[in-house]
C-alpha positions in Angstrom: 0.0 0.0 0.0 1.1 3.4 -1.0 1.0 6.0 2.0 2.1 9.4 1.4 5.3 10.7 3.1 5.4 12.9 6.0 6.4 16.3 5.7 7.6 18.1 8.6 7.3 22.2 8.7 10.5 23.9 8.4 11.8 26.3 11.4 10.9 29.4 8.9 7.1 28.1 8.4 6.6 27.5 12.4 7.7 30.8 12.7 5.4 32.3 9.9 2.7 30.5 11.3 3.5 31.3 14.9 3.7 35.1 13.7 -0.1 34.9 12.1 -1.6 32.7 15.2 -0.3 36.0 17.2 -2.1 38.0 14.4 -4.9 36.1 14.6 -4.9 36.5 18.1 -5.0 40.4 17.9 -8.2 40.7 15.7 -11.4 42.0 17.4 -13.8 38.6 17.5 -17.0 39.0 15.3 -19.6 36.6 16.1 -21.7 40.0 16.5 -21.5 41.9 13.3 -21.7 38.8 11.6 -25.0 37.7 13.1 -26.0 41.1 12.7 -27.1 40.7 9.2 -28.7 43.8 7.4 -30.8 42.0 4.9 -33.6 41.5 7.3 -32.7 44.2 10.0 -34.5 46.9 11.3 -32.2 49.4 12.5 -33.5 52.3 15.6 -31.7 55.7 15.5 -32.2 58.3 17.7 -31.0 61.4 18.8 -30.5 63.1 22.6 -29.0 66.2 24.1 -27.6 65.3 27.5 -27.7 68.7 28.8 -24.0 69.3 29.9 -23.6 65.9 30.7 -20.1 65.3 32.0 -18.7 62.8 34.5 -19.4 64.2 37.9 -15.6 64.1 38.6 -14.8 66.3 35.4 -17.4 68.8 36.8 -16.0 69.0 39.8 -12.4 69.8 38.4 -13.5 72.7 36.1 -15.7 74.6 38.8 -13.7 76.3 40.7 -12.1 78.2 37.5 -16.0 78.5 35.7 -16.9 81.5 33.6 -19.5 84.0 35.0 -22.8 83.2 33.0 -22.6 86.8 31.7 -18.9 85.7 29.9 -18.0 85.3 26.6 -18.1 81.4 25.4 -14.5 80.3 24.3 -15.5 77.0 22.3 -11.9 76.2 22.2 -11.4 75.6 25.8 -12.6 73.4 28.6 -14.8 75.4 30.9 -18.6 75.6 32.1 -20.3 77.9 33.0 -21.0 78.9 36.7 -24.7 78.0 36.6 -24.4 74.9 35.1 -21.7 74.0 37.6 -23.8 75.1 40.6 -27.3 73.7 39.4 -26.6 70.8 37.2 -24.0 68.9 39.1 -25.3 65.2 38.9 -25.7 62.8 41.6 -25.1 59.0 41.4 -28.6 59.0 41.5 -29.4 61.2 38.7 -27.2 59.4 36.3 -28.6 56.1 37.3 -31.8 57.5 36.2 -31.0 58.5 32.7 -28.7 55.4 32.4 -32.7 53.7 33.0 -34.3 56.1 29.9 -31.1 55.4 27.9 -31.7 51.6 28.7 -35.9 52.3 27.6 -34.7 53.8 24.4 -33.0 50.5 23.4 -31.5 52.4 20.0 -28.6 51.1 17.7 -27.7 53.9 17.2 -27.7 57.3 18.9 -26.1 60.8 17.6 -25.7 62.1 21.2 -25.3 66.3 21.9 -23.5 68.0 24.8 -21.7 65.5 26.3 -18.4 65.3 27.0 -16.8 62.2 25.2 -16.5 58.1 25.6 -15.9 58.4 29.2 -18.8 60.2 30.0 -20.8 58.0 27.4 -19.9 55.0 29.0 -21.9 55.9 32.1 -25.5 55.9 30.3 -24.8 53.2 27.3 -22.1 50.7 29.1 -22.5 48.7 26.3 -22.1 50.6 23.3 -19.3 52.1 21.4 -18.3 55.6 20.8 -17.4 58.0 17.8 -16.7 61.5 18.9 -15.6 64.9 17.9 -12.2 65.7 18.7 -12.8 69.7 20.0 -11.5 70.5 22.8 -14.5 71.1 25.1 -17.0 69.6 27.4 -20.5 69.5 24.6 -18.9 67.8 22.1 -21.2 65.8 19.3 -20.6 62.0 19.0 -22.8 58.6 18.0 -23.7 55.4 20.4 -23.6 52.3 18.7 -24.7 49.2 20.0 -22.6 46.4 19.6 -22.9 44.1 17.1 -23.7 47.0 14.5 -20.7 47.2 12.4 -19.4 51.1 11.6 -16.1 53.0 11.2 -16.3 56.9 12.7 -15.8 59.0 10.0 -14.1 62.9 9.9 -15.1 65.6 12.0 -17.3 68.3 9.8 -14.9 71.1 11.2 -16.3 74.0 9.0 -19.9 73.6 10.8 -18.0 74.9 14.0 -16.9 78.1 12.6 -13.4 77.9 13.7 -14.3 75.7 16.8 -16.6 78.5 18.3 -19.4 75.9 18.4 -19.9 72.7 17.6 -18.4 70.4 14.9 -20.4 67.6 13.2 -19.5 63.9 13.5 -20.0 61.3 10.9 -20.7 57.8 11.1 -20.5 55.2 9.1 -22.8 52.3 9.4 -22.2 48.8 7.0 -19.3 50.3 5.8 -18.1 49.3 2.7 -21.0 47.1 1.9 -24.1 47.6 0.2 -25.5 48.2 3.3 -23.7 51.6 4.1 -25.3 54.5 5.8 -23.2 57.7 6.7 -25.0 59.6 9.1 -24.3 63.3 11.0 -24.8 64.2 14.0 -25.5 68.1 14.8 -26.1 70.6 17.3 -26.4 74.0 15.6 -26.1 77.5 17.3 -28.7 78.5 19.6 -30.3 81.8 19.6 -32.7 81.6 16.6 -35.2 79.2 16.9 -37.9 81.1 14.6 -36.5 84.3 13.8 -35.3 85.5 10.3 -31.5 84.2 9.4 -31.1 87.4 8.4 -32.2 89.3 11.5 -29.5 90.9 13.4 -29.3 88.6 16.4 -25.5 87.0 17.0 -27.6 83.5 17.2 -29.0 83.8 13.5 -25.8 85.2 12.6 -23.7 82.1 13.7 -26.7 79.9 12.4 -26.7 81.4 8.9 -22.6 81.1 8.6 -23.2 77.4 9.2 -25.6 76.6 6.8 -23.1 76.2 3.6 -20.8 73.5 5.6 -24.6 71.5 6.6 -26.0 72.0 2.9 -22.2 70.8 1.6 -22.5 67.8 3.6 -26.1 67.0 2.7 -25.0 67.5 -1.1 -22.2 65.4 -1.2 -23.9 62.5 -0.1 -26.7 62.8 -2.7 -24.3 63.4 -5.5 -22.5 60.1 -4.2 -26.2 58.4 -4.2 -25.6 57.3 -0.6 -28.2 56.7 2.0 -27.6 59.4 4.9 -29.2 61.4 7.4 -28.9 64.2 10.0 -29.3 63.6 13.2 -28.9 66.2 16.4 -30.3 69.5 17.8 -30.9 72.3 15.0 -31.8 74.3 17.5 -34.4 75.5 15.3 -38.3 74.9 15.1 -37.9 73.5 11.4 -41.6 73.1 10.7 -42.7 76.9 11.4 -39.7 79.2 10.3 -40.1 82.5 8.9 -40.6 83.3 5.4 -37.4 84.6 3.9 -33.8 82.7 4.4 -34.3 79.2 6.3 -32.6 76.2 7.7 -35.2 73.9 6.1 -35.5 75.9 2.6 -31.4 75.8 2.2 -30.7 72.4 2.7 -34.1 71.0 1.3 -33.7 72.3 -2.2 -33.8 69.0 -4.4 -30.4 69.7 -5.8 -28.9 67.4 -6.5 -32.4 65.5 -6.4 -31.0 62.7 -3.6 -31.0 66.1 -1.7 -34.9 65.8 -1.5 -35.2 65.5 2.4 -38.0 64.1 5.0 -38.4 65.2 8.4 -39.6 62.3 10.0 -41.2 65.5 12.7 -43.3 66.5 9.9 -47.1 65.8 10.8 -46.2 64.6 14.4 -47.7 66.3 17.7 -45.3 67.7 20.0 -45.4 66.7 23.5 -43.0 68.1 26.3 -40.3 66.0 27.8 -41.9 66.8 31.0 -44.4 68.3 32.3 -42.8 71.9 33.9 -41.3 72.7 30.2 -43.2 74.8 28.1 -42.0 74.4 25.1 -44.1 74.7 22.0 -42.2 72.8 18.8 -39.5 70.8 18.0 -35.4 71.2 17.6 -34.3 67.7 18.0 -34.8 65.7 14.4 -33.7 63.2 12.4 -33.4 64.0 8.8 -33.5 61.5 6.0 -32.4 61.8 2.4 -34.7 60.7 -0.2 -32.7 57.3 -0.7 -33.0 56.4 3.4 -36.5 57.8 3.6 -37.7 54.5 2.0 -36.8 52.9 4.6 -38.7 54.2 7.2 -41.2 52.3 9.2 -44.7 54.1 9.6 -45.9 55.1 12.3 -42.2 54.6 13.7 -41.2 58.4 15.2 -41.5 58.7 18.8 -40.2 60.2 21.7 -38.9 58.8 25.2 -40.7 61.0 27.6 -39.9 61.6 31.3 -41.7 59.9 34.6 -43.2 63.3 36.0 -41.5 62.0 39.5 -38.3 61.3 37.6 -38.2 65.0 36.6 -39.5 66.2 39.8 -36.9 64.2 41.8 -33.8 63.9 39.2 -31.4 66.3 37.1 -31.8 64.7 33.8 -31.9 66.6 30.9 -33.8 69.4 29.3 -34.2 67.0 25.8 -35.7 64.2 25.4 -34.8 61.5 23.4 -36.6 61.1 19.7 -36.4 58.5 17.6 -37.3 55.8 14.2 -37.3 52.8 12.6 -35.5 51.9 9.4 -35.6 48.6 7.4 -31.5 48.4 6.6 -32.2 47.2 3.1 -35.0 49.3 2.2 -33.2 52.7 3.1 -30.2 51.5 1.4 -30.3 49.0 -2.0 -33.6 51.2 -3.1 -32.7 52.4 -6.8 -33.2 56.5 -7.2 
């Protein structure tokens, strides 16, 4: 009988393959993103402003040098303002309560606003993972993304933060390099001008105004790439009753290129409150889809995760409230123009 001979590996291939067991080795494990399979997934976003939302020992460092509410805001520096160190210093308590809405919300994926970065994420989403704007302040923009959801973090949009006076936009990148991708930004425009004229002579609609080219650029390059995206965050802004004139929702909704054809998934919804003591009367947080991702969206999907009335009696959470949809993954993204 013929049996083959034995071949023994040579000291340079137990080496190779010692070298690519230790690769091998190094590699994040997958078991997540690969179960995670888009074809028959329906993805939640959201979006949240945190409200200041640092970790309580960060606070505590940068009060005793904070900057008289009356002061100029340097967005370039790491400071709060007195107020917001005297009044919105968070307990353990507090934090465990919006770690429980954050928890409710249940997202994928969540373009967060004024919060400080990874660490401070960490304490309300434990297990997600973080993309986050590199300024050099405590209300930065970032994303949430629940494990399992595969994503790469994409470029700060530096011109929307005029210099770092404000803030920057973050992009994310979700299926990345698959036919899957989405490329969403996450926003928190300049206060100041929630229903005036861009053009009136308010500093707020000033600031607002000078950010528009960098949001409509954004916006514009994605539908000339035919890519699903959408904007997430705080415009700041009542969208849905502006002035006649120069708007937010006029400029970046022009249908050109014609991917550029946007839905706000606020449109036709009532607005509610995050709590009962506010008395606000129309939105600022949305979620923005480009014609390509709007096909995606599950009806009757929008929502918002109110507060417990005793919750916002009892705890400093945050004066937004988290909104949020539904998209079906292959809907919002292999849908032909």
């Amino acid at each position: 009988m013929h049996t083959s001979p034995v071949v023994c590996p040579t000291p340079r291939a137990l080496l190779r393959d010692a070298r690519l067991l230790a690769l091998l080795l190094t590699l994040p494990l997958l078991p997540a993103a690969i179960a995670h399979d888009p074809r028959d997934t329906t993805l939640k976003l959201a979006t949240w402003n945190l409200e200041w939302f640092m970790a309580p020992e960060t606070l505590r460092a940068l009060t005793p040098s904070c900057t008289p509410v009356d002061a100029p805001r340097d967005g370039r520096h790491r400071s709060v303002p007195c107020d917001v160190a005297h009044e919105l210093a968070r307990s353990g308590e507090d934090i465990a309560a919006m770690r429980s809405y954050a928890r409710a919300l249940d997202a994928d994926v969540i373009a967060l606003q004024e919060i400080d970065g990874p660490d401070a994420a960490r304490l309300l989403f434990p297990d997600y993972r973080f993309c986050f704007s590199g300024r050099n302040n405590v209300q930065n923009n970032g994303f949430a993304i629940r494990r399992g959801v595969p994503f790469s973090c994409g470029a700060d949009v530096d011109a929307l933060s005029l210099d770092d006076a404000v803030r920057r936009g973050v992009e994310l990148r979700v299926y990345p390099d698959t036919p899957y991708e989405m490329r969403l930004l996450s926003v928190h425009l300049k206060s100041g001008c929630a229903r005036d004229r861009l053009d009136a002579a308010r500093p707020g609609c000033a600031e607002l105004a000078r950010q528009l080219p960098a949001l409509e650029g954004w916006i514009d390059t994605q539908a000339n790439a035919h890519r699903s995206f959408a904007v997430l965050g705080d415009f700041n802004r009542d969208l849905r009753r502006e002035p006649p004139g120069l708007s937010v929702w006029a400029e970046i909704n022009d249908r050109d290129p014609p991917e550029a054809d946007l839905v706000n998934t606020a449109e036709g919804q009532t607005f509610q409150n995050c709590m009962p003591a506010q008395t606000f009367s129309g939105f600022i947080d949305y979620i923005v889809l480009g014609r390509r991702m709007a096909r995606g969206l599950v009806s009757n999907s929008f929502g918002r995760e109110l507060y417990r009335p005793k919750d916002a009696l009892r705890r400093k959470l945050s004066d937004h409230c988290p909104v949020f949809v539904r998209l079906r993954v292959a809907d919002a993204t292999l849908s032909t123009p």
